[in-house]
N, C-alpha and C positions, 0 to 999 in steps of 0.2 A: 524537408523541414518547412515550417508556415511560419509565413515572415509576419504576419501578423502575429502569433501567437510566442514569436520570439520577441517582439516588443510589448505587448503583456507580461511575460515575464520577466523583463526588464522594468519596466514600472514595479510592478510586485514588491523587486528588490528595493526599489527608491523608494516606494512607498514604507517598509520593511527598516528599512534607515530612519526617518524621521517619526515614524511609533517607538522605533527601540528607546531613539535619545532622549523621545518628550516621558517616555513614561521615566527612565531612568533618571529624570528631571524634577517627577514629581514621585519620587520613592513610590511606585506600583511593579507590579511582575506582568510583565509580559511575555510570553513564550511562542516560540513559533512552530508549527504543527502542517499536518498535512505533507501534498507530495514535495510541495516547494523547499519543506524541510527535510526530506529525502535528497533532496538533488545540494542542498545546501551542505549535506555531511559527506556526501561522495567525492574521493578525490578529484573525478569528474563528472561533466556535468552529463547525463543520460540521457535524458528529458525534458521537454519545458513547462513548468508548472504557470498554468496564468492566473490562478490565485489565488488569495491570500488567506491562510488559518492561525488564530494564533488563541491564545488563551488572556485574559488581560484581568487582572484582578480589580481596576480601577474602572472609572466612566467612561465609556467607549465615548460619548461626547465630548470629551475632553480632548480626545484622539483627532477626532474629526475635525474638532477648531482647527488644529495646528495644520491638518493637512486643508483645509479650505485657505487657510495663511499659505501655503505653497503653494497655491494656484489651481487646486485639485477643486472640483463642481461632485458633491455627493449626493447621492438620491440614496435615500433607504429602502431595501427592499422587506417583503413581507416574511415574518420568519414562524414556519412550522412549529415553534418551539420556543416561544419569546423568553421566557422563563429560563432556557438554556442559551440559546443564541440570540445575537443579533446582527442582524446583515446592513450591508449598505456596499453603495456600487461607487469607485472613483473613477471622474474621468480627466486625463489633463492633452490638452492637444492630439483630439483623438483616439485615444489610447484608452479602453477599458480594463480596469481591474477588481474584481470581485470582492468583497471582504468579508469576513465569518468572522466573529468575535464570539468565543468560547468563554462563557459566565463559570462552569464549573473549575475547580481546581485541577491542576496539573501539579500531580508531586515534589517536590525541588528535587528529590534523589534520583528523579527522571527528566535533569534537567543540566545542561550544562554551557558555557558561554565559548562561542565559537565566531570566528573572525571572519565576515562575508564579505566578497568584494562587491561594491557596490557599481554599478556603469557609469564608467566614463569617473567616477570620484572618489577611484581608493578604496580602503576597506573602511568599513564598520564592526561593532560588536553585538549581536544580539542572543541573549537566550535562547538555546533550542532546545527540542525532544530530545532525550538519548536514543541509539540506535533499538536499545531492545523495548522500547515504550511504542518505536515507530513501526518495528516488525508487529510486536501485538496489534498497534491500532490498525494496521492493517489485516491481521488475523482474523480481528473482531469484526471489519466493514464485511470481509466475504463470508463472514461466520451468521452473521444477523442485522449486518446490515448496520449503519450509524444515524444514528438522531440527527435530522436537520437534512438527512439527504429524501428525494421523491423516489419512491422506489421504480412509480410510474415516470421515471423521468427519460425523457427520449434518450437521453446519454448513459443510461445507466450501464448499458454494454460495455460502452468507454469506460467507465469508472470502472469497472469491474476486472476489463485489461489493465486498467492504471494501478492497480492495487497489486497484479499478479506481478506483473513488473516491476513497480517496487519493490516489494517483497525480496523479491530476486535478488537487484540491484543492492538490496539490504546485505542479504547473506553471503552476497560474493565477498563484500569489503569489512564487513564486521561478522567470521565464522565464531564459532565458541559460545555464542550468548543464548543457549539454551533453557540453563537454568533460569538466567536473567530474565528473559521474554517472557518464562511459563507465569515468575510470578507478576509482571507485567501486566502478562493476562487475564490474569485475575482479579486484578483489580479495575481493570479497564470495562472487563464483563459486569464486575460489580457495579461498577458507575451505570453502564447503561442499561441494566437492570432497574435500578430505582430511574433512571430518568426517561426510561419507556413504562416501568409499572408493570416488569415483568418479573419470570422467576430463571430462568434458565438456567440449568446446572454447565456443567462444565463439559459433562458428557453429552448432552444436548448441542453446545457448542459447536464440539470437535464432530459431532455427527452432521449438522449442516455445514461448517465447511467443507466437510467429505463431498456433501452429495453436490453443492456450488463446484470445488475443484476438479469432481467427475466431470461435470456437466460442461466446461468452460475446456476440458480437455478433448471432450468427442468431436468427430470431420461428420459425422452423420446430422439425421435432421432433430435428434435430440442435444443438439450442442444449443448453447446457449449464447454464444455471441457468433453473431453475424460475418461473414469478408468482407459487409459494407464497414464495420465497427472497427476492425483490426488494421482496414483501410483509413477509417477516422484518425485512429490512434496514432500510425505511421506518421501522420504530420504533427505528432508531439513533440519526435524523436529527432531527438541532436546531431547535426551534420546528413550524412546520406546511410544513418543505418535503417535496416526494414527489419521486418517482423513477421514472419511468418504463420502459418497456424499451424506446423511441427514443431515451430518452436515455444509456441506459446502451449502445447500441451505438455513439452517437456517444463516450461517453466511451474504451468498447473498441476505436475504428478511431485516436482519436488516440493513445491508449498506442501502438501499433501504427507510427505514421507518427512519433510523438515516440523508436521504440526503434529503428525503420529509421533516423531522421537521428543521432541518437545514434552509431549504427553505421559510418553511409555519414561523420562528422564533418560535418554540415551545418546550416546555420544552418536552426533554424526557424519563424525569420516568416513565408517565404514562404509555406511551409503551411500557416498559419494565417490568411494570406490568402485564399489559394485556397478557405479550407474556409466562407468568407464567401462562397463565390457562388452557395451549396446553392439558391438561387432560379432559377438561369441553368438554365432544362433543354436548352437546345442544349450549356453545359458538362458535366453531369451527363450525358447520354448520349452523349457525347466520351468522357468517364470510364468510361464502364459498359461501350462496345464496345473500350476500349484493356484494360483488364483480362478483358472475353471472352476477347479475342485471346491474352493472357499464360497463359491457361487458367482461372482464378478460377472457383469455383463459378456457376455461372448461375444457380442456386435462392438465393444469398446475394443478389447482383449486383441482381437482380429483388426480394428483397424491402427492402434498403438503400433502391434509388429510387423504390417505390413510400414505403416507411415513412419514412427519415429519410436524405435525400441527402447532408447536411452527414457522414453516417459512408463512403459511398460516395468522397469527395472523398480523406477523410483516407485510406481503404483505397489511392486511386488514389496518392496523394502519396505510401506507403510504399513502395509498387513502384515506381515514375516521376519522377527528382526533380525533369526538366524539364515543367515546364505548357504540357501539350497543347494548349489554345488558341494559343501561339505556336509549338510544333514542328510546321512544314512539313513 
């Protein structure tokens, strides 16, 4: 874990405190968004978010007063998208913390008020994202990517682990919200639709995040994130856990099989059943010649069930939603 980047995240939260209460002060909505509000709804804490997204219906200036009043020094940075965002950087004794101020609206129905402990000073309350708004907005970053981020951006590798991750960390602690996310998602696709000035259907979507969740799953040289990135990533991570790249394709095949039942409305226990029998190799190579046959890369297919069959199961489960062991 980076010790740096755990005192960013701690700022975050102070920071996070004193927006909630001034807006709460001057009757505005503020909402908190991103991975920080991932790690803020899990019972524990996963990851370190260094900063800060939130949605703010009032003058982001008004924000910024109060935290220059707490000793914070802010530079504004240039933003991609003035019209939808606006950035600025705080610093207090060293410590940087990034800020994204989100102009569009955040639904209230996708919104609820949750008790954060703040460092070193107790709790506080601030509005957050609901889980199935956070699973979407995540759906949507590896689906098309989010307004305000560089696509060319040296980190985008990271980001793109951080999203797969979350995700994850989403559907361990909040299962059941299927229906909830789908239509999440749709709304969330519709916003940045009008705020990219695009048209994407839905099935457009669910098709690029296919070929991203492919891509970010493969050990070969068509993978798309790096061992230097997965390496980056690992100093996100809370206490002494790591991260493998078996396990980040298994994280990758189930976004994948959790965005196809999403899709197809499908309950998904059973796939998560199924993805329990990554031991069974008469199952697993059931799995590997049924998605030959559908066409699947053979160079993916091959190195899933040699490296990590449990992502092979989930790959099979997002194309097939009946289990081949019992279809005759």
């Amino acid at each position: 874990m980076n010790r740096e980047f755990e005192a960013r995240h701690n700022e975050a939260l102070r920071i996070l405190s004193l927006l909630s209460k001034e807006a709460e002060r001057l009757d505005e909505d503020l909402v908190f968004l991103g991975g920080s509000a991932v790690q803020a709804i899990l019972r524990n804490l996963k990851r370190l978010s260094i900063d800060l997204d939130v949605y703010y219906s009032g003058d982001a200036g008004k924000l910024i007063t109060v935290l220059e009043s707490g000793g914070y020094q802010n530079t504004p940075r240039k933003s991609l998208s003035p019209g939808i965002f606006e950035f600025h950087t705080a610093r207090k004794e060293g410590v940087m913390v990034k800020m994204d101020f989100l102009k569009i609206r955040v639904p209230e129905k996708y919104t609820f008020e949750k008790e954060i402990a703040e460092p070193e000073k107790g709790k506080f309350v601030a509005r957050v994202a609901k889980p199935e708004y956070l699973i979407a907005a995540k759906l949507s970053a590896l689906a098309v990517g989010t307004v305000g981020r560089k696509t060319e951006s040296e980190t985008l590798e990271t980001d793109v682990v951080k999203d797969v991750y979350d995700f994850n960390s989403l559907c361990d602690e909040f299962p059941g919200l299927s229906a909830k996310t789908g239509e999440a998602l749709l709304e969330i696709v519709a916003q940045q639709n009008k705020l990219r000035k695009t048209a994407y259907t839905m099935e457009e979507v669910f098709d690029s995040l296919e070929k991203t969740l492919k891509a970010i799953a493969h050990f070969g040289k068509k993978a798309i994130v790096t061992q230097g990135a997965i390496k980056n990533f690992v100093e996100y991570l809370y206490g002494e856990t790591e991260l493998t790249r078996s396990e980040l394709a298994i994280m990758s095949m189930r976004a994948l099989y959790h965005a196809s039942a999403i899709q197809r409305g499908e309950d998904l226990s059973k796939g998560e059943e199924a993805a329990k029998k990554e031991a069974d190799r008469a199952y697993v190579s059931q799995c590997e010649k049924a998605l030959a046959t559908a066409g699947e890369d053979p160079e993916m297919l091959h190195e899933l069930k040699i490296f990590t069959p449990k992502a092979l199961i989930y790959l099979y489960r997002s194309k097939f939603p009946i289990d081949i062991s019992k279809d005759t």
